[in-house]
DSSP file (Angstrom, degrees, kcal/mol; ACC not computed):
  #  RESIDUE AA STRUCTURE BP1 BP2  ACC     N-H-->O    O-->H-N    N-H-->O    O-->H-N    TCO  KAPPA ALPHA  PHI   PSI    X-CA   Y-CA   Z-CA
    1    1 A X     >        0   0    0      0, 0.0     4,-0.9     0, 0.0     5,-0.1   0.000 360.0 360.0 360.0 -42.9   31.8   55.7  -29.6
    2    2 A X  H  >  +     0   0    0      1,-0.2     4,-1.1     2,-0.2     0, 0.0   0.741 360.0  57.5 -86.9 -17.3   35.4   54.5  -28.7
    3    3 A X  H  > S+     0   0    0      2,-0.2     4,-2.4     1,-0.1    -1,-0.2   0.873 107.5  44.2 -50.2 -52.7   33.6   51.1  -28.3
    4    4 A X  H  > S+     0   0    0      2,-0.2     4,-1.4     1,-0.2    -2,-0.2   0.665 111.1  52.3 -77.9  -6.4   32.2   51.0  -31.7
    5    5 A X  H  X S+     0   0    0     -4,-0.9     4,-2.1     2,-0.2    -1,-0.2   0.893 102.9  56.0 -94.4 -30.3   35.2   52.1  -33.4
    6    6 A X  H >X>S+     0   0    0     -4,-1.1     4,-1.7     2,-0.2     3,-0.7   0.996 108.2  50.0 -72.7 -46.9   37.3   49.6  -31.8
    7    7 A X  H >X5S+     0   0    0     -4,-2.4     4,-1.6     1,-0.4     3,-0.7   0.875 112.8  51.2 -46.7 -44.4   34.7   46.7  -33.3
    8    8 A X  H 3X5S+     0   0    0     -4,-1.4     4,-1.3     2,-0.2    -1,-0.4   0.806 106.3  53.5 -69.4 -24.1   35.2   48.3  -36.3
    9    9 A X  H <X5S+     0   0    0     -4,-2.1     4,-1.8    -3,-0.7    -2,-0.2   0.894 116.9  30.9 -58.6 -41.6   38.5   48.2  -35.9
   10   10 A X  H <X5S+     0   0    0     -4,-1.7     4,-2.9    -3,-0.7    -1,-0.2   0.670 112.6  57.5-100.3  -0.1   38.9   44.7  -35.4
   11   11 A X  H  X<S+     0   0    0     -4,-1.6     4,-1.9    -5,-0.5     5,-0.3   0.986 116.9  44.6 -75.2 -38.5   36.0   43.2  -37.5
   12   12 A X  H  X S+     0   0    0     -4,-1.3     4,-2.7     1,-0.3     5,-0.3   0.963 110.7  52.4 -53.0 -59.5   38.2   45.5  -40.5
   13   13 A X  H  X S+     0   0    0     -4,-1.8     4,-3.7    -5,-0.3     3,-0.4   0.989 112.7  42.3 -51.1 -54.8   41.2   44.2  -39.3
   14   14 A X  H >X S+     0   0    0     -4,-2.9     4,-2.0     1,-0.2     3,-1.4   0.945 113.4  52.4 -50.6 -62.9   39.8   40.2  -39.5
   15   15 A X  H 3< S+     0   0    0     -4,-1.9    -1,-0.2     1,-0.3    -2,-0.2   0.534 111.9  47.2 -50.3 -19.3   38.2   40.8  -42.9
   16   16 A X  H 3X S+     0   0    0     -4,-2.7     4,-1.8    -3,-0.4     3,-0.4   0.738 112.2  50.3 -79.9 -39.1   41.7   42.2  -44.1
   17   17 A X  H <X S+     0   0    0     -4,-3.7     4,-2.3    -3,-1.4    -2,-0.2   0.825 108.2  51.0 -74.6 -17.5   43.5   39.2  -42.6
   18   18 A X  H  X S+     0   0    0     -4,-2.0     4,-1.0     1,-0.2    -1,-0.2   0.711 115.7  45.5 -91.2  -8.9   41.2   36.7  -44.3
   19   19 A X  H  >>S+     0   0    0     -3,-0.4     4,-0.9    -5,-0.2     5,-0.5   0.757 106.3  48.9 -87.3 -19.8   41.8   38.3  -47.4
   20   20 A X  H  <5S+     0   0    0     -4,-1.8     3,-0.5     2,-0.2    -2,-0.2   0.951 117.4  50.6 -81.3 -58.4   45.2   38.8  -47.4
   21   21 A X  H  <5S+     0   0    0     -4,-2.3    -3,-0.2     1,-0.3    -2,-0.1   0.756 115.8  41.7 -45.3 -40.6   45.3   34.3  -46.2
   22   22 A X  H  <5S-     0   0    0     -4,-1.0    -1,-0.3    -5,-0.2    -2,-0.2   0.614 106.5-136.9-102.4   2.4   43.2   33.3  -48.9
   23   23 A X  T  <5 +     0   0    0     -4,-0.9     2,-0.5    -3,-0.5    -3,-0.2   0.720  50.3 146.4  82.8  12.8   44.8   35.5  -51.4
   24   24 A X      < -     0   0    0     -5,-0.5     2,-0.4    -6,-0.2    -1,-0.2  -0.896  39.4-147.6-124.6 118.8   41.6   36.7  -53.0
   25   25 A X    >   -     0   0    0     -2,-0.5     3,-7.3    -3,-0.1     4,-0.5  -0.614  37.3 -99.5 -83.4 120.5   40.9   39.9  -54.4
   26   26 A X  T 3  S+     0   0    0     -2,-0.4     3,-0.2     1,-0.3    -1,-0.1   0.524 119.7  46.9 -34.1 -19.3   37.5   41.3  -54.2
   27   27 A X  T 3  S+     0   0    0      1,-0.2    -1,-0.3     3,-0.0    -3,-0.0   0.512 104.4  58.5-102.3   6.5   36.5   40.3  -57.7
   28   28 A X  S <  S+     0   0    0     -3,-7.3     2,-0.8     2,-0.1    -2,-0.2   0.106  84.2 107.6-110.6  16.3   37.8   36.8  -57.6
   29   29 A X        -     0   0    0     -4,-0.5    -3,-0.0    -3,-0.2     0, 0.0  -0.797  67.6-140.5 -94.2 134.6   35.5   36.2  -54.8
   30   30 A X        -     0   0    0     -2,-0.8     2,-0.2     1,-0.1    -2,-0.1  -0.276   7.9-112.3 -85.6 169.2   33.0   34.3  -55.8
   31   31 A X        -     0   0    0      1,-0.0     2,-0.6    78,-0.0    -1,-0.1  -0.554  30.6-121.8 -62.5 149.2   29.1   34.5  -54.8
   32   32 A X        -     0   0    0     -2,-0.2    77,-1.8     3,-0.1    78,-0.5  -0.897  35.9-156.0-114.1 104.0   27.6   31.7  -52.8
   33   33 A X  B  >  -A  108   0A   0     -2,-0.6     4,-3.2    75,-0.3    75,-0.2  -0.163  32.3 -97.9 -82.3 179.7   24.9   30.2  -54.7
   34   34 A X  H  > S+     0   0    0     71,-1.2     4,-0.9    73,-0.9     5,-0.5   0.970 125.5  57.6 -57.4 -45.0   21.7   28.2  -53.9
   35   35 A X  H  > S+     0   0    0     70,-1.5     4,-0.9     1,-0.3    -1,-0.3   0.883 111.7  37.2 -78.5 -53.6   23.8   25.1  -54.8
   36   36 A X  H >> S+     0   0    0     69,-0.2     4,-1.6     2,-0.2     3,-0.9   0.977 114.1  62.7 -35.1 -70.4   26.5   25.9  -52.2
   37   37 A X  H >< S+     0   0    0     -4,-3.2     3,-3.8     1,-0.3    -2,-0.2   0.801 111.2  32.4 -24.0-102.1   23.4   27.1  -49.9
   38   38 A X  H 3< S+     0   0    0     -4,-0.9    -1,-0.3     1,-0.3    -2,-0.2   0.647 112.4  63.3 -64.2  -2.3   21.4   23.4  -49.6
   39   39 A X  H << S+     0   0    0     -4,-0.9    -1,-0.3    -3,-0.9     2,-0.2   0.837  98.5 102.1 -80.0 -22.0   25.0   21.4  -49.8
   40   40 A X  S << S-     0   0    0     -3,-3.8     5,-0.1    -4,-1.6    -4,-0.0  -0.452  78.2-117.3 -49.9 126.0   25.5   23.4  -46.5
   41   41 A X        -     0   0    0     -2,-0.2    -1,-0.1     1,-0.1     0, 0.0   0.498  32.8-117.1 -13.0-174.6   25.3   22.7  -42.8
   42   42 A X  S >> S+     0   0    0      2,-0.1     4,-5.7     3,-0.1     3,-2.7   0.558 122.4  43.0-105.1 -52.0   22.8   24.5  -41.1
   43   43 A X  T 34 S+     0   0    0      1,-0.3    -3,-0.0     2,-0.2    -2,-0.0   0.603 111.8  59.0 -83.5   7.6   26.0   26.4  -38.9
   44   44 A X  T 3> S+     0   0    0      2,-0.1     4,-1.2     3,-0.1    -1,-0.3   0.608 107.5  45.3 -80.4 -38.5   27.7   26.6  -42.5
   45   45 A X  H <> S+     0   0    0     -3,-2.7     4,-4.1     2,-0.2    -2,-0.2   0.912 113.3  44.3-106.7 -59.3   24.6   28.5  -43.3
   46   46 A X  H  X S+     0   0    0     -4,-5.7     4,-0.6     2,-0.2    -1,-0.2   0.634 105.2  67.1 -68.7   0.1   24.5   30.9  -40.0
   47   47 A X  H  > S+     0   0    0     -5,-0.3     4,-1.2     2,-0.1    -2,-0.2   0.965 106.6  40.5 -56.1 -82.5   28.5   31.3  -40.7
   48   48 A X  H  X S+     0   0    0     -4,-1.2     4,-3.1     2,-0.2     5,-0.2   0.728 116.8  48.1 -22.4 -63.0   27.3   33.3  -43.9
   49   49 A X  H  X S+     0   0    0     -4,-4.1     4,-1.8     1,-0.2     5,-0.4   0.991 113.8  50.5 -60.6 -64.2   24.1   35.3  -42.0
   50   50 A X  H  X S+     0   0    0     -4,-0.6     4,-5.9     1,-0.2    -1,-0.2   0.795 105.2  50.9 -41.0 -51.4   26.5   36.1  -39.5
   51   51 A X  H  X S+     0   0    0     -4,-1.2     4,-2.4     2,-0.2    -1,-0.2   0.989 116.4  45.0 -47.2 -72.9   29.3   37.5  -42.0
   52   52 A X  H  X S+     0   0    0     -4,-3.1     4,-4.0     2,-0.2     5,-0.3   0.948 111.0  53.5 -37.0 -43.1   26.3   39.9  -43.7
   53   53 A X  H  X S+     0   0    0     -4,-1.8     4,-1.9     2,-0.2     5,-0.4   0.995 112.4  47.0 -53.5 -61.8   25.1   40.9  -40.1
   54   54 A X  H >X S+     0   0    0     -4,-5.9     4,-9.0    -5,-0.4     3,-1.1   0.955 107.5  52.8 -42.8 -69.7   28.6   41.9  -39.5
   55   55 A X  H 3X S+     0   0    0     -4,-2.4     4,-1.7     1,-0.2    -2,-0.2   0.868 113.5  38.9 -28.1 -68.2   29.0   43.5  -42.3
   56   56 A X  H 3X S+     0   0    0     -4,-4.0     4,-1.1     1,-0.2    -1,-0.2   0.605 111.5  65.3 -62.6 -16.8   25.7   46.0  -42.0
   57   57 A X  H <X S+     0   0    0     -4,-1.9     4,-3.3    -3,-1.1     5,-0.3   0.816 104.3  41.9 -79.5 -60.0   26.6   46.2  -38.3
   58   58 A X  H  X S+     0   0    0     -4,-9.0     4,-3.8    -5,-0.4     3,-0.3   0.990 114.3  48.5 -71.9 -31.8   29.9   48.0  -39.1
   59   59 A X  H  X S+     0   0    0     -4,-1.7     4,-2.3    -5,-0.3    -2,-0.2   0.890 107.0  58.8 -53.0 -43.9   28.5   50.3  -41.8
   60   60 A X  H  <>S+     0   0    0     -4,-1.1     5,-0.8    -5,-0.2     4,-0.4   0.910 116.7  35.0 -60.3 -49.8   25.7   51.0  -39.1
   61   61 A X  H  <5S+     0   0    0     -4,-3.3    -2,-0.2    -3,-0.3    -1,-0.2   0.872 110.5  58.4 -64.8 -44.5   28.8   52.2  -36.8
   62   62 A X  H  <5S+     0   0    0     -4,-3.8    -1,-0.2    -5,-0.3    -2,-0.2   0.858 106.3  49.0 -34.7 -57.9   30.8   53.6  -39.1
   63   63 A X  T  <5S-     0   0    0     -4,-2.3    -1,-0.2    -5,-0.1    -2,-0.2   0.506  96.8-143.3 -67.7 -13.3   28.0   55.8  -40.0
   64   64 A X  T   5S-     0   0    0     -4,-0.4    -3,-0.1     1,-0.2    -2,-0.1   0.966  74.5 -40.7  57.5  53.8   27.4   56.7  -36.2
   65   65 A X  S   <S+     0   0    0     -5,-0.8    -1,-0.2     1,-0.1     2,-0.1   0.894 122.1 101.8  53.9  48.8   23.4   56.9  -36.7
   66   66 A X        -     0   0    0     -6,-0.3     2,-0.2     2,-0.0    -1,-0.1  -0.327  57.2-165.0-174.9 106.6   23.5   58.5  -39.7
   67   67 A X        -     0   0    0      1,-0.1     3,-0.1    -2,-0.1    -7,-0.1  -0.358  27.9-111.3 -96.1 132.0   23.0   56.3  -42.6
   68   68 A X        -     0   0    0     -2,-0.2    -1,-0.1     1,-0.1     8,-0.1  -0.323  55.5 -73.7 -33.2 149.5   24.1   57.7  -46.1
   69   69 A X    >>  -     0   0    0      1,-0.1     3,-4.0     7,-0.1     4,-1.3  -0.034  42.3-110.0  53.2 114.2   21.2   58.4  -48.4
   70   70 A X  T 34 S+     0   0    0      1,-0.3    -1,-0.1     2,-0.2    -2,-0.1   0.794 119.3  60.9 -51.6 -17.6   19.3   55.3  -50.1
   71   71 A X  T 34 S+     0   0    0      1,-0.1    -1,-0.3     3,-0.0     3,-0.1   0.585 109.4  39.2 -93.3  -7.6   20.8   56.5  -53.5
   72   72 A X  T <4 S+     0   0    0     -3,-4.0     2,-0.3     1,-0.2    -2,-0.2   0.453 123.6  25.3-124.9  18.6   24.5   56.0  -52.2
   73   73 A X     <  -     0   0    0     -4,-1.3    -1,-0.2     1,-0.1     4,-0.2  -0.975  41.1-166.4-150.3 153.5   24.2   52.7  -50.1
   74   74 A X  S >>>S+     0   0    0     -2,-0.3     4,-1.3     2,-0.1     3,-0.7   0.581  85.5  86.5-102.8 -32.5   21.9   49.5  -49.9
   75   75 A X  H >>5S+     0   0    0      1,-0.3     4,-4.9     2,-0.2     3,-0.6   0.890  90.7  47.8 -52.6 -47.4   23.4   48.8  -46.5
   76   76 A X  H 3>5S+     0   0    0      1,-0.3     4,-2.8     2,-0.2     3,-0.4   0.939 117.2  41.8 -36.8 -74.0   20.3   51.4  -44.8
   77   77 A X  H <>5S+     0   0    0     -3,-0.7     4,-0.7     1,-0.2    -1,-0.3   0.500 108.9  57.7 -86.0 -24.5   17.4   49.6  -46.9
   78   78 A X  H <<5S+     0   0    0     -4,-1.3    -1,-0.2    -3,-0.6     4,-0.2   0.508 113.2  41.6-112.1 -31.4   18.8   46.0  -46.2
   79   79 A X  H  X<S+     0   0    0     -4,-4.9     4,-1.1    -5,-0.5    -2,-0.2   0.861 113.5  49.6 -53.4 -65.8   18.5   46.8  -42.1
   80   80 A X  H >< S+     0   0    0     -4,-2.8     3,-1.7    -5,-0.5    -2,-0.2   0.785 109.0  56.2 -27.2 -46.8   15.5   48.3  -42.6
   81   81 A X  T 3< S+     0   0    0     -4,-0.7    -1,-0.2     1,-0.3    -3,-0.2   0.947 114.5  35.3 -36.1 -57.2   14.4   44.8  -44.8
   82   82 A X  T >4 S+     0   0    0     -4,-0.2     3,-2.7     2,-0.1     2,-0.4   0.499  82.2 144.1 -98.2  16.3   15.1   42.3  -42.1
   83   83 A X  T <<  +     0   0    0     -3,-1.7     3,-0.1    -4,-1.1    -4,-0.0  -0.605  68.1  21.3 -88.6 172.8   14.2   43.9  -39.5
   84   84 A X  T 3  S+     0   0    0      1,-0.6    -1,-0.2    -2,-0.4     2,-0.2   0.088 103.7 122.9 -36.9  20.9   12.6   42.1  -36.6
   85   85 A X    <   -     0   0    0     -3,-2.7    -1,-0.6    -4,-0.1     2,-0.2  -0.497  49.5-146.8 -64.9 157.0   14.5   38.7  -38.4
   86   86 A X    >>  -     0   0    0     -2,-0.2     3,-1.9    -3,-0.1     4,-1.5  -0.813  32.4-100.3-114.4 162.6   16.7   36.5  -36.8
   87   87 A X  H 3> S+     0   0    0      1,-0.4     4,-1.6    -2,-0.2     5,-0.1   0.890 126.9  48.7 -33.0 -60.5   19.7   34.5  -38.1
   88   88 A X  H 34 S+     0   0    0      2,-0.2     4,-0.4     1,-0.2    -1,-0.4   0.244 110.2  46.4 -94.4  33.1   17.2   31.7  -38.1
   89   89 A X  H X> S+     0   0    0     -3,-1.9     4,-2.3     2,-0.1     3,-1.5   0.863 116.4  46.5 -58.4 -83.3   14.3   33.3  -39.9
   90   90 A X  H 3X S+     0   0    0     -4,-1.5     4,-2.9     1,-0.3    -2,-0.2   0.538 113.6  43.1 -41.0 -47.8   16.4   34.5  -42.2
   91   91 A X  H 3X S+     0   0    0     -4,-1.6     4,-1.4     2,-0.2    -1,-0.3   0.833 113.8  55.8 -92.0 -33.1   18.4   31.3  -42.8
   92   92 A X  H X> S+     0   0    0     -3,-1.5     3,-2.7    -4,-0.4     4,-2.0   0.986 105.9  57.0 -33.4 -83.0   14.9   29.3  -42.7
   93   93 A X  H 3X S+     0   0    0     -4,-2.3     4,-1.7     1,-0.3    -2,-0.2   0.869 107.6  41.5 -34.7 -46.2   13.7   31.7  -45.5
   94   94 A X  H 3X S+     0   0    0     -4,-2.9     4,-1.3     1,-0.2    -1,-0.3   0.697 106.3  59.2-105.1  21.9   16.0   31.1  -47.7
   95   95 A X  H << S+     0   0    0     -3,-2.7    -2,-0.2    -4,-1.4    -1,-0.2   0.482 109.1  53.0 -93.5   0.6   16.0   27.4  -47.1
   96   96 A X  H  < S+     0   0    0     -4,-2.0    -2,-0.2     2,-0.1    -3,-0.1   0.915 107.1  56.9 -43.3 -63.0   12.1   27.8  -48.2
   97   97 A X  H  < S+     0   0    0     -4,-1.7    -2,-0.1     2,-0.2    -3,-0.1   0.648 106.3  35.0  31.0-116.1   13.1   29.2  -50.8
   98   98 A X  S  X S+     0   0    0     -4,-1.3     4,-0.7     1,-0.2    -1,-0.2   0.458 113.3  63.3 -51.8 -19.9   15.6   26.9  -52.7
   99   99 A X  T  4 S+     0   0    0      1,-0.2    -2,-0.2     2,-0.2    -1,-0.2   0.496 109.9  36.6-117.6   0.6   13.6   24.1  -51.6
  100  100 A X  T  4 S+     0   0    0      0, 0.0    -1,-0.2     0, 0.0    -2,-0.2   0.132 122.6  50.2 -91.1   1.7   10.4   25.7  -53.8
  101  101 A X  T >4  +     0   0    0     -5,-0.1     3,-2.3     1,-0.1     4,-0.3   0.432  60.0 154.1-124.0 -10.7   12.7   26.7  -56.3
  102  102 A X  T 3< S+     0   0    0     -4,-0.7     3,-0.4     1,-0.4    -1,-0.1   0.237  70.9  61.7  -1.4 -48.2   14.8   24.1  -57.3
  103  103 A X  T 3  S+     0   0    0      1,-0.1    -1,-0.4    -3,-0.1     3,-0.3   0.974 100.5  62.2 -25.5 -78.2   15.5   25.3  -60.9
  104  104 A X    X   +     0   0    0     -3,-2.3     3,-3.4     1,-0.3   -70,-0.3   0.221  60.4 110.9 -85.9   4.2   17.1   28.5  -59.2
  105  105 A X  T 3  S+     0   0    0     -3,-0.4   -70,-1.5     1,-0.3   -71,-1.2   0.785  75.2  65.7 -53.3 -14.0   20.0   26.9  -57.2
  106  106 A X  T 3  S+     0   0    0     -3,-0.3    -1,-0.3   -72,-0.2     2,-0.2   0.895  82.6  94.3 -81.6 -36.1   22.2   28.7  -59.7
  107  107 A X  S <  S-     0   0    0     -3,-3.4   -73,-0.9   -74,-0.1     2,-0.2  -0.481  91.2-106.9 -61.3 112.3   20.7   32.4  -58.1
  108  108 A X  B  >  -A   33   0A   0    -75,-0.2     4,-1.2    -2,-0.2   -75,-0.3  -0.529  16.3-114.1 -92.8 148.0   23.2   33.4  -55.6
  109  109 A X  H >> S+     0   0    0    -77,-1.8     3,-0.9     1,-0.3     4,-0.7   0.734 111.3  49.8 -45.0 -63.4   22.3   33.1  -52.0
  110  110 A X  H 3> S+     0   0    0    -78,-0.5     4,-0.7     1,-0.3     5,-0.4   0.674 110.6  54.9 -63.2   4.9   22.4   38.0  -51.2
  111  111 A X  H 3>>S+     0   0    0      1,-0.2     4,-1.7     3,-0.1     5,-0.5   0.796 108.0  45.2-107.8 -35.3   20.1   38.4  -54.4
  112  112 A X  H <<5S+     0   0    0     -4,-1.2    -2,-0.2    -3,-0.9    -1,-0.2   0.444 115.6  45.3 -88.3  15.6   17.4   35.8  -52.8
  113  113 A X  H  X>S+     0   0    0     -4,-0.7     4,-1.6     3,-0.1     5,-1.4   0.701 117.8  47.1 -88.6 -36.9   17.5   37.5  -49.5
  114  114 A X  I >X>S+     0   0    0     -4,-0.7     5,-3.0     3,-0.2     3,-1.2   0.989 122.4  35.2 -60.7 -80.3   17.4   41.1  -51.5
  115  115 A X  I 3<5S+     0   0    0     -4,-1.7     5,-0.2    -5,-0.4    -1,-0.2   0.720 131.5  25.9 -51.9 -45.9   14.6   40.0  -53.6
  116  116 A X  I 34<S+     0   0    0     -5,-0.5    -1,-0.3     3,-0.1    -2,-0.2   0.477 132.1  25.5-111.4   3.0   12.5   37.7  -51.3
  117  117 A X  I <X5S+     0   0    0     -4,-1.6     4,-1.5    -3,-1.2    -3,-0.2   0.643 121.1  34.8 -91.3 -71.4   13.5   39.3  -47.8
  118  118 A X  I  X<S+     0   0    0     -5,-1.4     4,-3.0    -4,-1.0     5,-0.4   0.862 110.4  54.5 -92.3 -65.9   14.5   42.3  -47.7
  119  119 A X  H  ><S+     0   0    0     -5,-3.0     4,-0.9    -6,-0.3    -1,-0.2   0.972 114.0  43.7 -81.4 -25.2   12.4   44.2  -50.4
  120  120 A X  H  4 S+     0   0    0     -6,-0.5     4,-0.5    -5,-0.2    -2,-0.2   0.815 104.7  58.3 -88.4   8.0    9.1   43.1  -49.0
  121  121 A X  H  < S+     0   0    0     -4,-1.5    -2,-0.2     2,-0.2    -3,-0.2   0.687 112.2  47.1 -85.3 -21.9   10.0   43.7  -45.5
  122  122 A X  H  < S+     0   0    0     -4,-3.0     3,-0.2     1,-0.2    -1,-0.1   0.601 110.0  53.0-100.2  -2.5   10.6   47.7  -46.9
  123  123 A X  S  < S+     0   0    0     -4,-0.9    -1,-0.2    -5,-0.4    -2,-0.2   0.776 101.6  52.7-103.9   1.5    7.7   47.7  -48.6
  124  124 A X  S    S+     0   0    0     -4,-0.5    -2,-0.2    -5,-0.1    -1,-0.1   0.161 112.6  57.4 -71.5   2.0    5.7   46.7  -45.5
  125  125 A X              0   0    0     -3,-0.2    -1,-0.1    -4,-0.0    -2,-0.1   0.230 360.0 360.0 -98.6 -23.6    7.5   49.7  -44.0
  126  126 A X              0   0    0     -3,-0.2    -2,-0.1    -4,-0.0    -3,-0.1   0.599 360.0 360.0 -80.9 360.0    6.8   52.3  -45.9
């Protein structure tokens, strides 16, 4: 327990210092679209997965194995989604993706993991 709180502690603490550095307020940050996505690196790409992972990793802790209710969080339904991915699945998928899709680059990067990850890995679940 006193393990996971300190990870929460400091991942909270980083994610406060990087806002605080770049000066950006949660609604002036923008989404990272497909067009950001393929101009990217590969470890540009697993920067990003990592950053989500993290995210759902502390909510996971926070919540101490007991996840809020699918009607007051996504974070629950967005494990469930990916699970038995990896970074490079994941980052693979949605360079599939974009790269059948080509039109869509404008469709930022968490709605085509939602949409083409994540909700048919929970309906393959049910």
């Amino acid at each position: 327990m006193a393990r996971k709180l300190s990870r929460l502690a400091v991942t909270t603490a980083a994610l406060m210092a990087l806002t605080v550095a770049t000066g950006s307020r949660a609604d002036e940050v923008p989404l990272i679209t497909g067009k950001q996505w393929t101009d990217s690196s590969e470890q540009t790409k697993k920067a990003y997965l990592v950053g989500i992972a993290n995210l759902v990793q502390v909510d996971i802790a926070f919540h101490e194995g007991k996840p809020p209710p699918d009607s007051q969080s996504i974070v629950p339904r967005f494990a469930r989604g990916l699970r038995g991915h990896s970074l490079d699945s994941v980052r693979q998928g949605v360079d599939r993706w974009y790269a059948t899709h080509p039109d869509q680059l404008q469709r930022p990067v968490i709605e085509t993991i939602w949409f083409e990850m994540v909700v048919p890995g929970l309906q393959t679940r049910k």
